[in-house]
N, C-alpha and C positions, 0 to 999 in steps of 0.2 A: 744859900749865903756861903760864900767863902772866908775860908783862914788863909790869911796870905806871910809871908816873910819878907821883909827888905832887909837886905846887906847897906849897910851903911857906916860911916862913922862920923864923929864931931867933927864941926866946921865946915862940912860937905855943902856946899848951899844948891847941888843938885839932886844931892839926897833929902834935903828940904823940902823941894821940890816935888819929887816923888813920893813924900810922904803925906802934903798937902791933895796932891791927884788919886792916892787911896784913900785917904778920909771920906774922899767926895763920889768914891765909887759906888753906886747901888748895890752893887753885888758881893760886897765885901763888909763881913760881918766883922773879922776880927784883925788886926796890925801887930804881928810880935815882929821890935824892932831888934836888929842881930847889929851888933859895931864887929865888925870884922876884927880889930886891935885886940877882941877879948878873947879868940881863938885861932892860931898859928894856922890853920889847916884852913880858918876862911880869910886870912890874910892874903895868905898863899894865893888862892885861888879869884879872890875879887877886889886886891887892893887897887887893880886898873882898871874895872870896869864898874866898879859901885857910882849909882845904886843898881843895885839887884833885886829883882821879885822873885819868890818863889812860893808855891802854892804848897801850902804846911803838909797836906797829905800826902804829898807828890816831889820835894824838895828839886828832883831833875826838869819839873816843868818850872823854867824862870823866862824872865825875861832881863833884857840888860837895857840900861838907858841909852836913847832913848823911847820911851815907852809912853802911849794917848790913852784915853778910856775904852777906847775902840781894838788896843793890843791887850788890853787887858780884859776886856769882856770875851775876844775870843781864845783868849787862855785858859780863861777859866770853860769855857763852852766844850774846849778841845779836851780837858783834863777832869772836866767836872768840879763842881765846888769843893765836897770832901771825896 
């Protein structure tokens, strides 16, 4: 089972989106949600491309939206759950 991260922030309703498709992921044990707005360094880096996945153990294996059950299973396959 994976720990995963999304970059996200308020009012995104694509980061809604992606946060509804990890809920529903079998392979995903845990969701730490990141709001970009609360650190300058993940503004910078994903305020045009959120939502963001990123695999907690591995924070360089992400994905950018957008992202199916089927990108996201083989991320995890590729990177390993932890």
């Amino acid at each position: 089972m994976a720990k995963v991260v999304l970059y996200h922030t308020d009012g995104c309703h694509l980061c809604e989106q992606a946060q509804a498709l990890l809920q529903q992921h079998p392979d995903i044990q845990a969701i730490e949600l990141r709001d970009i707005i609360d650190q300058p360094q993940w503004l910078e880096a994903y305020q045009i491309r959120i939502p963001v996945l990123a695999l907690a153990h591995n924070p360089q294996a992400e994905l950018g939206w957008p992202f199916d059950q089927q990108a996201i299973s083989e991320l995890i396959k590729q990177y390993g759950p932890n």
